[in-house]
C-alpha angles and dihedrals in degrees: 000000000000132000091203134088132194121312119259119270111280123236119257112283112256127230122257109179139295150213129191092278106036145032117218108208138170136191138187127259106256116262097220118048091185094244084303132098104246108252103191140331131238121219123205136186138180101235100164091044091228092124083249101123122210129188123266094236091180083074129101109215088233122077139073092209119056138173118207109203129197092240082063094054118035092193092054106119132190117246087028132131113223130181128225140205139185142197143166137223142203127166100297099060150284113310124222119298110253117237119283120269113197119218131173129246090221143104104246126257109256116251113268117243125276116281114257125196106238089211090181087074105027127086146189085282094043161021126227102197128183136205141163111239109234124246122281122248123207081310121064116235117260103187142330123237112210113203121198124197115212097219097198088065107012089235114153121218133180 
């Protein structure tokens, strides 16, 4: 007889990094074991985007760092937003499934250049500034947010 009961449920997995065929993602061994050593992890993802969730069977149960590639998944496709899941297990059973982190299935978009002043059209009320938007990845770029920090004080604006 054991004195023990499921593991908490764990926290959402993390991304990593991605490309166009694979998502590389991590997640944190669980803080409560339920009284009982953990004995292995499930991953799920939502492939089909339906919000049915199906278990990852390329992983190993093992590991805290995973990388889901499309030749696992014949329904992975690039440009695409998955969600994934994550829970432990000991001897007593399966604990609750965390909550769902989305990642996309994309190489990321480059950085765009360093912002430059443009001091033929600023003036004392203003500055014109100028960058070149970086290249997209496997999603197209929806906006850019340009951040200035005021030295004097250190105070950051967007």
């Amino acid at each position: 007889m054991y004195a023990a009961s499921e593991p908490s449920r764990p926290e959402p997995p993390r991304y990593v990094s991605s490309t166009s065929t694979s998502i590389t993602l991590e997640f944190d061994k669980v803080e409560e074991n339920g009284g009982a050593e953990i004995s292995s992890y499930k991953l799920y993802t939502n492939l089909t985007n339906d919000g049915v969730f199906v278990e990852v069977t390329s992983y190993d149960m093992q590991s805290l760092i995973w990388t889901i590639n499309a030749a696992d998944a014949p329904t992975f496709n690039t440009g695409t937003f998955y969600s994934f899941k994550v829970s432990a297990l000991n001897v007593i059973g399966e604990s609750l499934q965390s909550n769902s982190k989305t990642m996309a299935l994309a190489m990321r978009a480059n950085a765009p250049q360093k912002p430059t002043v443009d001091r033929s059209l600023s003036s004392l009320e203003s500055l014109f500034v100028r960058w070149e938007q970086g290249a997209d990845g496997d999603i197209p770029i929806l906006g850019t947010k340009l951040y200035m920090i005021e030295l004097s004080s250190g105070q950051v604006t967007l």
